[in-house]
C-alpha positions as CSV (number, residue, x, y, z in Angstrom):
1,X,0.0,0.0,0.0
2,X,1.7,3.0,-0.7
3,X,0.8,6.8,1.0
4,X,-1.4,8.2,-1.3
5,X,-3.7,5.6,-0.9
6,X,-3.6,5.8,2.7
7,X,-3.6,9.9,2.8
8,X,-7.3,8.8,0.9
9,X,-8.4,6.7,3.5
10,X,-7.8,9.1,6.4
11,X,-10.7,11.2,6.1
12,X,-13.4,8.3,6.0
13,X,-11.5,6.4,8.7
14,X,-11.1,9.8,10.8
15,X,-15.0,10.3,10.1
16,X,-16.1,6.7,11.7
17,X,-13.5,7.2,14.9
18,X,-15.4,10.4,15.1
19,X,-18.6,8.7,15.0
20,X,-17.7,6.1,17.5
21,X,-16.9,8.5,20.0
22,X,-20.0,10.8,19.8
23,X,-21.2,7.4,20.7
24,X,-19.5,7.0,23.7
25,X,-21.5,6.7,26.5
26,X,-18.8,8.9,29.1
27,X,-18.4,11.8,26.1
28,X,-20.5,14.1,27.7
29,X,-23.5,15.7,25.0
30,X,-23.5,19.7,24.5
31,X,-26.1,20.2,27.2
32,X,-24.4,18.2,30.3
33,X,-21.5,20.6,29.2
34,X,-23.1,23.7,28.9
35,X,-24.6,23.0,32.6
36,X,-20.8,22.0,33.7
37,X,-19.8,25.6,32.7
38,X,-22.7,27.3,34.4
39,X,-21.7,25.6,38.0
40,X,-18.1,26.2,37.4
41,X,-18.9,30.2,36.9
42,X,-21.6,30.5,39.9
43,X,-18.7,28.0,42.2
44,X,-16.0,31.2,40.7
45,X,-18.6,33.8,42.1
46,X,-19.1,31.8,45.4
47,X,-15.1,31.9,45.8
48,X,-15.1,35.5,45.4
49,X,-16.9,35.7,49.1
50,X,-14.0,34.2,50.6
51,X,-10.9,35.3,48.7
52,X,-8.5,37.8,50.1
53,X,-6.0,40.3,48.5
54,X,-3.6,37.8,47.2
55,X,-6.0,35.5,45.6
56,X,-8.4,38.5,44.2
57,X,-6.8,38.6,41.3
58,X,-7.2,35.1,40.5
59,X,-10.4,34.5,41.9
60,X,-11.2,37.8,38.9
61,X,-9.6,35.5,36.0
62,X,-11.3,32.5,37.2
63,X,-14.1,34.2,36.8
64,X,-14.0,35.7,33.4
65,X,-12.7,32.6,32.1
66,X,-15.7,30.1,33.2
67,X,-18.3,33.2,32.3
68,X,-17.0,33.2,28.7
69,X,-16.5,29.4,28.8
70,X,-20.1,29.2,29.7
71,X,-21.3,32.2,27.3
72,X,-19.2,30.4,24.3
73,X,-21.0,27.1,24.8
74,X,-24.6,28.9,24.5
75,X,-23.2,30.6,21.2
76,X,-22.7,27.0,20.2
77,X,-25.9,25.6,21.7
78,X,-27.9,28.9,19.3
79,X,-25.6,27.8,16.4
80,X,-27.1,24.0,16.2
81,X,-30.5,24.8,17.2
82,X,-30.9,23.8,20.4
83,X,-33.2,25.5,22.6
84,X,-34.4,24.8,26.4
85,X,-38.0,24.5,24.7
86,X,-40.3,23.5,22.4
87,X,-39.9,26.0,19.1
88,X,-43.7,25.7,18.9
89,X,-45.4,26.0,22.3
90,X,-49.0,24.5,22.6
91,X,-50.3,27.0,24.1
92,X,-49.1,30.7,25.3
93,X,-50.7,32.3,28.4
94,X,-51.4,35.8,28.4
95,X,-51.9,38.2,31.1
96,X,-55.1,41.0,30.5
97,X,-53.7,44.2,30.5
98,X,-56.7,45.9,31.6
99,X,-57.6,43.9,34.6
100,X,-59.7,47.0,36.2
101,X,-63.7,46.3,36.3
């Protein structure tokens, strides 16, 4: 076999390794990720209450990097659709405006 024909079979070998571990059952799914990223930013804020001068600074990056961590997953989540309901609700409540008799 000699490397072009193995430089062609990459990409449909890369695809079904790809595949396989989408399939995965420890690969965590978009959603158990995007609700990973929201504990780690609200565990940050907690550690704010408790950090002194020294670790401020840190406790700031920490911060900042699980809020945009968090806010980049939810980009991603918008990009592919995915919402946290229904696209066509049943049935929509609404609230009289003029609730005066």
């Amino acid at each position: 076999m000699d490397i072009l024909s193995v430089i062609k079979l990459l990409p449909a070998k890369m695809s079904g390794l790809i595949e396989k571990r989408a399939d995965m059952p420890g690969t965590p799914t978009l959603m158990t990720a995007i609700e990973s990223a929201r504990r780690d930013w609200q565990q940050a804020l907690k550690e704010m209450d408790h950090a002194d001068g020294e670790l401020s600074d840190y406790i700031i990056f920490k911060i900042n990097s699980a809020e945009r961590h968090y806010m980049l997953l939810l980009k991603q989540a918008k990009q592919e659709g995915v919402t946290a309901w229904s696209a066509a609700p049943d049935k929509i409540a609404t609230i009289p405006l003029n609730i005066h008799p």
